[in-house]
VOGU-3710 file (C-alpha; in Angstrom, 3 decimals, decimal comma):
1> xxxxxxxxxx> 13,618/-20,076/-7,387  14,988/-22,919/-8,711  18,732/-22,374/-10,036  20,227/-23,342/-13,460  21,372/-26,617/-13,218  24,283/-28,852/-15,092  22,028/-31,824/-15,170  18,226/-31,887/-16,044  17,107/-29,716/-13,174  18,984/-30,054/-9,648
11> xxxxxxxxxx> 22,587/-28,831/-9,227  25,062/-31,495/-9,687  28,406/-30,366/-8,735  30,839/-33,327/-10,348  32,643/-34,293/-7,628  29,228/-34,630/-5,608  28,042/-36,274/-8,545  31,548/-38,785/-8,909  30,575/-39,817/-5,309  26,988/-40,391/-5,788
21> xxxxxxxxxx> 28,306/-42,879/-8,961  30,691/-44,828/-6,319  27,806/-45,420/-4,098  25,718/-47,208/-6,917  26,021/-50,520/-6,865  26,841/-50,925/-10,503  27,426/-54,381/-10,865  26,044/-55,338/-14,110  29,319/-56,490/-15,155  28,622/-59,358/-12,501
31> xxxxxxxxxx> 25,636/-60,326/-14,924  27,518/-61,453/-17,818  27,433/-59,364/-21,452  23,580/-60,327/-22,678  21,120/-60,114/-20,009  17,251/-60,332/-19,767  17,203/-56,314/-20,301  19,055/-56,291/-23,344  17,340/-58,694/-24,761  14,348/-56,369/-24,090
41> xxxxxxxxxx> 15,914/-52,756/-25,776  17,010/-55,282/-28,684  13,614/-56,228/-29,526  12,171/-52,986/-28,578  15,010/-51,236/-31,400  13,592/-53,655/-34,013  9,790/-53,164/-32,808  10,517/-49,325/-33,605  12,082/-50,149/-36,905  8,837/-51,681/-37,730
51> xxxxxxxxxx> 6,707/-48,874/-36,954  8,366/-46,239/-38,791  8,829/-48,731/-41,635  5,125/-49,588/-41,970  4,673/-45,739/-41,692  6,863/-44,388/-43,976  6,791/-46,810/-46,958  3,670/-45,269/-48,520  5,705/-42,448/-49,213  7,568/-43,880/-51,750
61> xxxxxxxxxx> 5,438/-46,506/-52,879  2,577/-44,129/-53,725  4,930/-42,519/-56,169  4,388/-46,216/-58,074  0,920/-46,326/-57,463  -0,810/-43,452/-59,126  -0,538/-43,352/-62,949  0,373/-39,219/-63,375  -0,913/-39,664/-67,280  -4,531/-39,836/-66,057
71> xxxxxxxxxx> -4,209/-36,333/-63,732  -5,069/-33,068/-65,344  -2,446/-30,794/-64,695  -2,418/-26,845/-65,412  -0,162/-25,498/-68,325  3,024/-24,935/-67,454  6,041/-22,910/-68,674  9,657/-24,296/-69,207  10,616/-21,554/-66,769  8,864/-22,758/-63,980
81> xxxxxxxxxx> 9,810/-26,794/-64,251  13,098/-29,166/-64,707  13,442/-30,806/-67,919  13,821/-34,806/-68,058  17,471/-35,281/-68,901  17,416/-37,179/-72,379  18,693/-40,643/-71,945  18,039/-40,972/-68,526  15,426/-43,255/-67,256  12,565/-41,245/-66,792
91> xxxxxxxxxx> 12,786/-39,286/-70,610  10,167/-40,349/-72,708  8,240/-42,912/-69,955  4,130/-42,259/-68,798  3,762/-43,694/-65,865  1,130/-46,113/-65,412  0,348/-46,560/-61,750  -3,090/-47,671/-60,948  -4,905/-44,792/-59,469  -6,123/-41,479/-60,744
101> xxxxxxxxxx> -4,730/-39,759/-56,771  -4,115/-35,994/-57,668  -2,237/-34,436/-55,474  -4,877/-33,322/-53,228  -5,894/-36,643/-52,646  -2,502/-38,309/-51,850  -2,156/-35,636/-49,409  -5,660/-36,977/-47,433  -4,558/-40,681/-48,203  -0,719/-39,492/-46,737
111> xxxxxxxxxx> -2,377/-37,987/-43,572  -4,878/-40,252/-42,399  -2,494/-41,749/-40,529  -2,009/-39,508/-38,052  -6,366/-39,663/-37,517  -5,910/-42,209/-35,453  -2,092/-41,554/-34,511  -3,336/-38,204/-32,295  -6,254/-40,149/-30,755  -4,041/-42,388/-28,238
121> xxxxxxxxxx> -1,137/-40,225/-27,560  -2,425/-39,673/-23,797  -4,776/-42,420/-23,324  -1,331/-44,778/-24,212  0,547/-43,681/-21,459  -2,284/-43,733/-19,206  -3,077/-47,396/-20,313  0,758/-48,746/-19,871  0,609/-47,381/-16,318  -2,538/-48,855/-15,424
131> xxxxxxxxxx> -1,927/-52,361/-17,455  1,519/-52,872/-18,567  3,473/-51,833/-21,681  3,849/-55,325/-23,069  1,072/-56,180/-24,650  0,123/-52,987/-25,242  3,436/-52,135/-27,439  2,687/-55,531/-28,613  -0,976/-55,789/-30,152  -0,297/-52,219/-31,377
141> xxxxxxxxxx> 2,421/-52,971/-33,495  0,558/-56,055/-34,597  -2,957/-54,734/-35,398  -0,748/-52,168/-37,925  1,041/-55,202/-39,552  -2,446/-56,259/-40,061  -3,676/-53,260/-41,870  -0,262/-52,596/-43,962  -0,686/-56,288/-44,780  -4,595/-55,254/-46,206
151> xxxxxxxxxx> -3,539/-51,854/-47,155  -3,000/-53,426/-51,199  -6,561/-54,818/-50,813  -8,049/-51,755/-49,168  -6,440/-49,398/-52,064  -7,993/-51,755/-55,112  -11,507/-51,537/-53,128  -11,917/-48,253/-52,594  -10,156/-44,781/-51,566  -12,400/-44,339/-48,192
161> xxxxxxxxxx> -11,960/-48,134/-47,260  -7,873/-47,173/-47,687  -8,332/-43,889/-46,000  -10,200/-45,884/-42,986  -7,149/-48,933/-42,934  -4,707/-46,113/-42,677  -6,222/-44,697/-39,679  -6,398/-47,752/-37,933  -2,869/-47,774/-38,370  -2,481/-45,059/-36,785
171> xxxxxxxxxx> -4,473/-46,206/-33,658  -2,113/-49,220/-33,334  0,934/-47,243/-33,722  -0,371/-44,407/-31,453  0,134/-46,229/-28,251  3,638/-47,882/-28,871  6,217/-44,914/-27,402  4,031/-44,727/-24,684  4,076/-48,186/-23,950  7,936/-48,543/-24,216
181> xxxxxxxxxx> 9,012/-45,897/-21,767  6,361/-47,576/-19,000  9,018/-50,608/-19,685  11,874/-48,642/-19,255  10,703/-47,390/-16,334  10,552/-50,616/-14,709  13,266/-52,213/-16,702  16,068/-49,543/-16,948  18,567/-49,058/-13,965  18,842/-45,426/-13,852
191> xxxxxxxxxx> 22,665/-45,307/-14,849  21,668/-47,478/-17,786  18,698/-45,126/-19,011  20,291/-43,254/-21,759  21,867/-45,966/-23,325  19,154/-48,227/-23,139  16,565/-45,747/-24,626  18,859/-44,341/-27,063  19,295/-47,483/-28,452  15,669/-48,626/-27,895
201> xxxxxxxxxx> 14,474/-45,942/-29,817  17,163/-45,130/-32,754  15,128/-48,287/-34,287  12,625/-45,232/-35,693  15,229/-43,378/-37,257  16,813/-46,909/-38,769  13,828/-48,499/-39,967  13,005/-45,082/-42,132  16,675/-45,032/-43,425  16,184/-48,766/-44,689
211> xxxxxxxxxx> 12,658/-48,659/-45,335  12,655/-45,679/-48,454  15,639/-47,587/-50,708  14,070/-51,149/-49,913  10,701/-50,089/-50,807  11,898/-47,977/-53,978  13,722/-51,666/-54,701  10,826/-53,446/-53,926  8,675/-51,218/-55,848  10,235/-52,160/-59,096
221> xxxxxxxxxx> 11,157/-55,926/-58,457  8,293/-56,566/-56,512  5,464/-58,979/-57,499  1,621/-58,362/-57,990  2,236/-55,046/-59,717  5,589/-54,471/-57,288  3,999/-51,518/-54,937  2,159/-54,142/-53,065  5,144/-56,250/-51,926  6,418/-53,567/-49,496
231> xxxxxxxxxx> 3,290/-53,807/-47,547  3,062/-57,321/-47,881  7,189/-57,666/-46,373  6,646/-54,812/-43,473  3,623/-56,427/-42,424  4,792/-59,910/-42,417  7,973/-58,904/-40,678  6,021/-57,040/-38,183  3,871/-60,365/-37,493  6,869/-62,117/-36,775
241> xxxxxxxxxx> 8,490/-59,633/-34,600  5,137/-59,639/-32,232  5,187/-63,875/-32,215  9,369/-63,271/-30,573  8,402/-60,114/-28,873  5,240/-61,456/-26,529  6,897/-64,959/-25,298  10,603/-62,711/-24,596  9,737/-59,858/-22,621  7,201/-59,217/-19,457
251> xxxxxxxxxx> 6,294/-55,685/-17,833  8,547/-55,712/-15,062  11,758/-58,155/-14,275  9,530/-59,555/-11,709  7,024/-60,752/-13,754  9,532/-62,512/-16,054  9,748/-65,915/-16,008  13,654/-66,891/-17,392  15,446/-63,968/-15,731  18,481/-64,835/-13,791
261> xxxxxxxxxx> 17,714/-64,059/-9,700  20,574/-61,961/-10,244  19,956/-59,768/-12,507  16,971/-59,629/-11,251  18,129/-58,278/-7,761  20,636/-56,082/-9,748  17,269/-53,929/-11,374  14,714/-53,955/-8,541  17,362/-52,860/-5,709  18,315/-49,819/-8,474
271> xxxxxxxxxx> 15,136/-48,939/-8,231  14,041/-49,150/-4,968  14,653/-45,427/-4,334  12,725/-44,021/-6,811  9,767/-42,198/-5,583  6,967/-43,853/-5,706  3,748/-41,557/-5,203  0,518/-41,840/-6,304  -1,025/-39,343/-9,702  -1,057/-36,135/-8,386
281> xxxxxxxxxx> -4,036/-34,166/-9,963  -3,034/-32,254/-13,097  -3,414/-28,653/-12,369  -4,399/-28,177/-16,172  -5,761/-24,168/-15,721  -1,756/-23,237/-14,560  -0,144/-25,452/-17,225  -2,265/-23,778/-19,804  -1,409/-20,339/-18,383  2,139/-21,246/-18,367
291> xxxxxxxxxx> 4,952/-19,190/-20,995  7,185/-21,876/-20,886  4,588/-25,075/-21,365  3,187/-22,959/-24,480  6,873/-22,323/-25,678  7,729/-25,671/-25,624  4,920/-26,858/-27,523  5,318/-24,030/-30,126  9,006/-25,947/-30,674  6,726/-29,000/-30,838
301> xxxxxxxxxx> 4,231/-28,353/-33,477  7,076/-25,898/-35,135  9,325/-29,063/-35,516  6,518/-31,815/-36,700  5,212/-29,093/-39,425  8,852/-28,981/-41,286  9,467/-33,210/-40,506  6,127/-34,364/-41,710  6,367/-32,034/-44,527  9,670/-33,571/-45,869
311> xxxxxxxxxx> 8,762/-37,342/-44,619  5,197/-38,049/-46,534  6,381/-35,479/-49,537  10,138/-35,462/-50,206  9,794/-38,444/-52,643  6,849/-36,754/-54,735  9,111/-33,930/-54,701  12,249/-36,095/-56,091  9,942/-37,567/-58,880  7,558/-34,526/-60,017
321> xxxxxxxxxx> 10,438/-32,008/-59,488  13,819/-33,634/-60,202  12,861/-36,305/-61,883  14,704/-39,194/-60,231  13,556/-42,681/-61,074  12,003/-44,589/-58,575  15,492/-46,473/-57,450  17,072/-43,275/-57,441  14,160/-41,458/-55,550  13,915/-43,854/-52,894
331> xxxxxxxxxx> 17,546/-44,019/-51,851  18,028/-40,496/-52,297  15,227/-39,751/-49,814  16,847/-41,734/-47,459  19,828/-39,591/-47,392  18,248/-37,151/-44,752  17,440/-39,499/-42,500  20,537/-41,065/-42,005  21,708/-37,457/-41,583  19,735/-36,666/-39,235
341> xxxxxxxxxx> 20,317/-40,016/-36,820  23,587/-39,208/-36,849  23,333/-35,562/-36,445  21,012/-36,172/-33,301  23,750/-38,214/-31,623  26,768/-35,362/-32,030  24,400/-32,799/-30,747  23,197/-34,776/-27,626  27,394/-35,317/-26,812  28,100/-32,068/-27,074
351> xxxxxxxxxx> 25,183/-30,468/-25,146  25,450/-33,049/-22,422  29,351/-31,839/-22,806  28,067/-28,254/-22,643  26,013/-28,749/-19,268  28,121/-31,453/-17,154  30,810/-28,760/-17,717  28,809/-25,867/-16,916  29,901/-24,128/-20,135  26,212/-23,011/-20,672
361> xxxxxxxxxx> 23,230/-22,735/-18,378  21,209/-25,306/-19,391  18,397/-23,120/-21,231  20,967/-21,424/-22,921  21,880/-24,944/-24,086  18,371/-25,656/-25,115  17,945/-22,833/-27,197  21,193/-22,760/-28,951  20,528/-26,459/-30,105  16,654/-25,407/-31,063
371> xxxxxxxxxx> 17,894/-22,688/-33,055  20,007/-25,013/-34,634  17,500/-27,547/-35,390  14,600/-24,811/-36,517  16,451/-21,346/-37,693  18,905/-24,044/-39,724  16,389/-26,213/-41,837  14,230/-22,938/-42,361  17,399/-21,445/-43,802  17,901/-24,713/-45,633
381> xxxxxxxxxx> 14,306/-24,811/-47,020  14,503/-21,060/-48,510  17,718/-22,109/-50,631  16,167/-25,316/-51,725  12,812/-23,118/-52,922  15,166/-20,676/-55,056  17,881/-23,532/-56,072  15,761/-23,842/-58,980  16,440/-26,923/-61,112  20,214/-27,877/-59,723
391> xxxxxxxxxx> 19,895/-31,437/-58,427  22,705/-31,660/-56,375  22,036/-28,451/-54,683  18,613/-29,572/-53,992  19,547/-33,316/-52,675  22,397/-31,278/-50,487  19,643/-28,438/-48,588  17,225/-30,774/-48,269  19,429/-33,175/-46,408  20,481/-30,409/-44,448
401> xxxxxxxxxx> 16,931/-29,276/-43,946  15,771/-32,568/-42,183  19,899/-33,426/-40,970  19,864/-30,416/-38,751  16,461/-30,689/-37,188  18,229/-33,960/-35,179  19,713/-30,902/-33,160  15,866/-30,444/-31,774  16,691/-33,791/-29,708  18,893/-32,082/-27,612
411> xxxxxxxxxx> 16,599/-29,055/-27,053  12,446/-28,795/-26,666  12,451/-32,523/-26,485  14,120/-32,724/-22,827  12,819/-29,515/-22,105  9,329/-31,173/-20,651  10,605/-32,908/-18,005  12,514/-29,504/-16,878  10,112/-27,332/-16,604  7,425/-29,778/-14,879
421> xxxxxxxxxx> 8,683/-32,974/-13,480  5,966/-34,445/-11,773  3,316/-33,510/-15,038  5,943/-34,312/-17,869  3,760/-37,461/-19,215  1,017/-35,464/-19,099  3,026/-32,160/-20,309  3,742/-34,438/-23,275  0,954/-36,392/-24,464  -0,379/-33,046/-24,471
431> xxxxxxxxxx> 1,889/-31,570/-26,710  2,632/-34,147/-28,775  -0,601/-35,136/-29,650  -1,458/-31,521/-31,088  1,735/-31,144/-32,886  1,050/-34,798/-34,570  -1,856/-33,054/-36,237  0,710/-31,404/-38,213  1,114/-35,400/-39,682  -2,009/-34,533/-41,553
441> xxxxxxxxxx> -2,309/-30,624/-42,006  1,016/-30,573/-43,747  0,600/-33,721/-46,925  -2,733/-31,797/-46,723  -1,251/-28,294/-47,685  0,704/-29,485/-50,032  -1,877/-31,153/-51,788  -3,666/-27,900/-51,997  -0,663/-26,485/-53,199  0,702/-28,384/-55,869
451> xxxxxxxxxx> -2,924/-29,816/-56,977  -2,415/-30,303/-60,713  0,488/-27,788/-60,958  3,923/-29,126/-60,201  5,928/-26,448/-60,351  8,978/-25,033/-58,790  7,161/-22,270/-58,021  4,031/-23,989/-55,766  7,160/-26,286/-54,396  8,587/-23,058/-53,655
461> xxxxxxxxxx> 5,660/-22,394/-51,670  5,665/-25,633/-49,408  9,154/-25,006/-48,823  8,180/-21,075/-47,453  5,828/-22,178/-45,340  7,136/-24,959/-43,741  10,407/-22,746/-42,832  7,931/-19,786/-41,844  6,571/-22,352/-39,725  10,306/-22,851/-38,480
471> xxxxxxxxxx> 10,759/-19,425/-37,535  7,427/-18,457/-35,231  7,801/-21,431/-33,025  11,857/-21,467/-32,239  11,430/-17,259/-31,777  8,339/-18,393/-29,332  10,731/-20,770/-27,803  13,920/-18,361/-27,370  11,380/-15,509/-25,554  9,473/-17,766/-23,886
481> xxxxxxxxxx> 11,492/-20,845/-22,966  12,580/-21,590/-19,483  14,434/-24,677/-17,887  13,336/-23,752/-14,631  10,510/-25,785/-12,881  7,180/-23,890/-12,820  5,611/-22,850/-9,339  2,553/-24,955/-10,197  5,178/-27,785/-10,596  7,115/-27,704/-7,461
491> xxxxxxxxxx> 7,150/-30,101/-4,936  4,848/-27,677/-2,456  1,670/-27,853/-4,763  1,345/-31,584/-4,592  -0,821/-33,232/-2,076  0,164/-33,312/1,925  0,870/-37,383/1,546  3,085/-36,531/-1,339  4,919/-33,588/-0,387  5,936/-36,208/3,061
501> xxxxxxxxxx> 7,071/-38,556/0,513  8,998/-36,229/-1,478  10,950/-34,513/1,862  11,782/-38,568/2,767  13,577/-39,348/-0,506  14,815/-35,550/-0,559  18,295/-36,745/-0,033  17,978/-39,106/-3,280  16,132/-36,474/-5,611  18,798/-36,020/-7,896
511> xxxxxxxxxx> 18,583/-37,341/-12,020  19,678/-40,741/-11,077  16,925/-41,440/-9,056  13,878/-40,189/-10,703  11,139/-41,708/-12,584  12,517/-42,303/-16,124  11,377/-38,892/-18,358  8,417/-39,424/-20,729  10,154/-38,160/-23,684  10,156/-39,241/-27,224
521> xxxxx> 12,730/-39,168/-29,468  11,600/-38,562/-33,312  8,667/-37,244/-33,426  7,936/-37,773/-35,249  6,331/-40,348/-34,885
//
């Protein structure tokens, strides 16, 4: 039985662990303020802006793209919708976008992303190992500035050919958190692994909060109709990232060619300890027996079905429903976001707080902060179903609905490496690629839903579901949920070779010194 612990999994006491600290060498401030390293978690912060920009600004720009005159829409009564405020910018204007989408359809054109995004969740990781993250992280993010920068053309030739650019996208973009934590593993001195993939990875939640008000901006000052100048920016400024990203950065420090011997030394000897073993085989019949590896993707899908609701439909929802201009709509939507960043830092102080002071046990920890980040936006999405027509109200539950989920961060998503350390890549790609199919089953549903009838009361509906959805996978998660490694997981069900490897670095077993944790942040994305 493995007991609760105060720091991922093994017991930490914080004296033991203030000793282990002095025994680091943690000289980094020998290597100056900017090393080789940080030039690395810069550009990988701006790669991730890039990815979540090119896959978010449909969302808004698709508002500006289909001309809502030419679809039918069902009668409706002046109960069930808001009026258009006279005077305001929207009173009295058709809008004249240049395809006939219902809403059915810009749920399948919204989703097609995620196609391709679910189809190299695993094989990424897999790849980065074998090969390297570089180039991989690399070519994906350019081959989806490619197709964002022939996503205009794609659109004026045909639905289908747009459907098909959009899930080659998703291909590209499938592959790049994968690739980024095989560089962190070989980049990242273990003391320096939060911050460095913290930072690395906040780029997703940044490039979505500047990405919705730039491309509402860029919508309406844009040129060549305006909606085609946000791909044409994203995927030029993902071109140039790739031409500074691929001459900058290498796999490992060793393979770099301009890092200081120094710093150098400083990574490699922090990492020297880690255990190094070869792929133990995946015992897949116990992990899909397992309560807790079901529970923990129940928080998964749970938590993608309420964010990919909100991200691809929140800014149909501003325009159909409250009626905010485009401007208005696309800075308003951003509102959650930013929210939710910062939201997702407070939580992950205070539960690391929580567990280095042994306030908590560390699943109780977990499922306080899932409850928080599920139970909340579902209560959230019921008031902003029943808030009827009061835009202020609205604006303020649905930022809470998406600020709160940031809480999740701090809960299922560390939860993997917990419960099986040696399968957690594995555990996760897993996972992650079945709750990503929630990227497309949810713009789906709601085009069903709101097809030619957008109401409060269908809106009402997506709102329902999505915190339903809320509900059965954090309940799942609080029965189900444990912290505690699984017997098929321990260190006794690997191989002979590896169990002699694991006894020799027994001593050095603790969270500093293992492999860096296949988790991703947002997912989200």
């Amino acid at each position: 039985m493995v007991q609760q612990s105060s720091l991922l999994v093994n017991p930490v006491e914080p004296n033991e662990l203030d000793e282990k600290l002095r025994l680091i060498p943690q000289d980094d401030e020998d290597q100056g303020c900017w090393g080789t390293r940080h030039t690395l978690v810069l550009l990988g912060f701006l790669g991730f802006a890039n990815v979540y920009a090119m896959r978010v600004n449909l969302s808004v720009t698709i508002v500006a793209m289909v001309n809502q005159s030419a679809i039918p829409h069902i009668n409706q009564t002046a109960v069930d919708i808001c009026p258009v405020t006279p005077g305001s910018d929207q009173s009295g204007l058709v809008k004249d976008g240049e395809f006939a989408w219902d809403e059915y359809k810009q749920g399948i054109i919204l989703g097609s992303f995620f196609w391709g995004y679910v189809l190299t969740q695993i094989p990424g990781g897999r790849l980065a190992e074998l090969f390297g993250g570089r180039k991989l992280l690399g070519y994906g993010i350019l081959s989806t500035s490619v197709f964002t920068l022939l996503t205009p053309f794609a659109a004026r030739a045909s639905d289908t050919l747009l459907i098909f650019c959009r899930v080659l996208m998703g291909l590209g973009e499938g592959v790049t958190f994968p690739a980024m934590y095989a560089m962190l593993a070989e980049w990242a001195p273990p003391w320096e692994r939060s911050k460095m993939a913290a930072f690395a990875f906040t780029g997703a939640q940044f490039g979505t909060v500047i990405t919705l008000p730039l491309s509402g901006i860029l919508c309406e000052h844009g040129f060549d109709g305006g909606w085609p100048t946000v791909f044409y920016v994203f995927g030029t400024l993902g071109i140039v990232w790739f031409a500074v990203w691929m001459p900058l950065t290498a796999d490992s420090p060793s393979r770099h060619k301009n890092i200081s011997k120094e710093e150098k030394e400083y990574i490699c000897s922090s990492l020297r300890d880690s255990i190094k073993r070869k792929s133990a085989p995946v015992p897949w019949r116990c992990m899909f027996r397992s309560k807790a590896c079901w529970a923990v993707g129940a928080a998964n899908v749970g938590h993608a079905w309420g964010f990919y609701t909100l991200l691809t439909e929140l800014p149909s929802y501003m325009d159909n429903i409250l009626h905010f201009n485009m401007k208005q709509n696309s800075f308003v939507s951003a509102l959650p976001y930013l929210a939710m960043w910062l939201f997702s830092l407070l939580c992950s102080t205070i539960a690391d707080l929580l567990i280095s002071k042994q306030i908590f046990r560390v699943i109780t920890v977990r499922k306080i902060f899932n409850s928080i980040g599920q139970y909340g936006p579902a209560l959230a999405l019921v008031g902003a179903g029943f808030i009827g027509c009061n835009t202020v109200a609205a604006v303020i539950l649905l930022t809470l609905a998406v600020g709160l989920s940031g809480a999740s961060y701090s809960a299922f998503q560390v939860n993997f490496v917990e419960i099986a350390p040696p399968y957690a890549g594995t555990l996760f790609g897993v996972t992650n690629a079945v709750a990503n199919l929630c990227g497309f089953m949810a713009p789906y549903a709601v085009g069903v839903l709101v097809k030619g009838n957008q109401t409060l009361g269908q809106w009402r509906l997506v709102f329902l579901i999505a915190a339903g959805v809320y509900c059965v996978s954090n309940t799942i998660f609080l029965i189900f949920g444990s912290s505690q490694v699984q017997p098929w997981a321990e260190c006794e069900d690997l191989g002979a070779e590896e169990s002699i490897h694991v006894e020799e670095n027994e001593e050095s077993n603790d969270f500093l010194s293992r492999p860096f944790p296949y988790i991703q942040p947002d997912t989200l994305f």
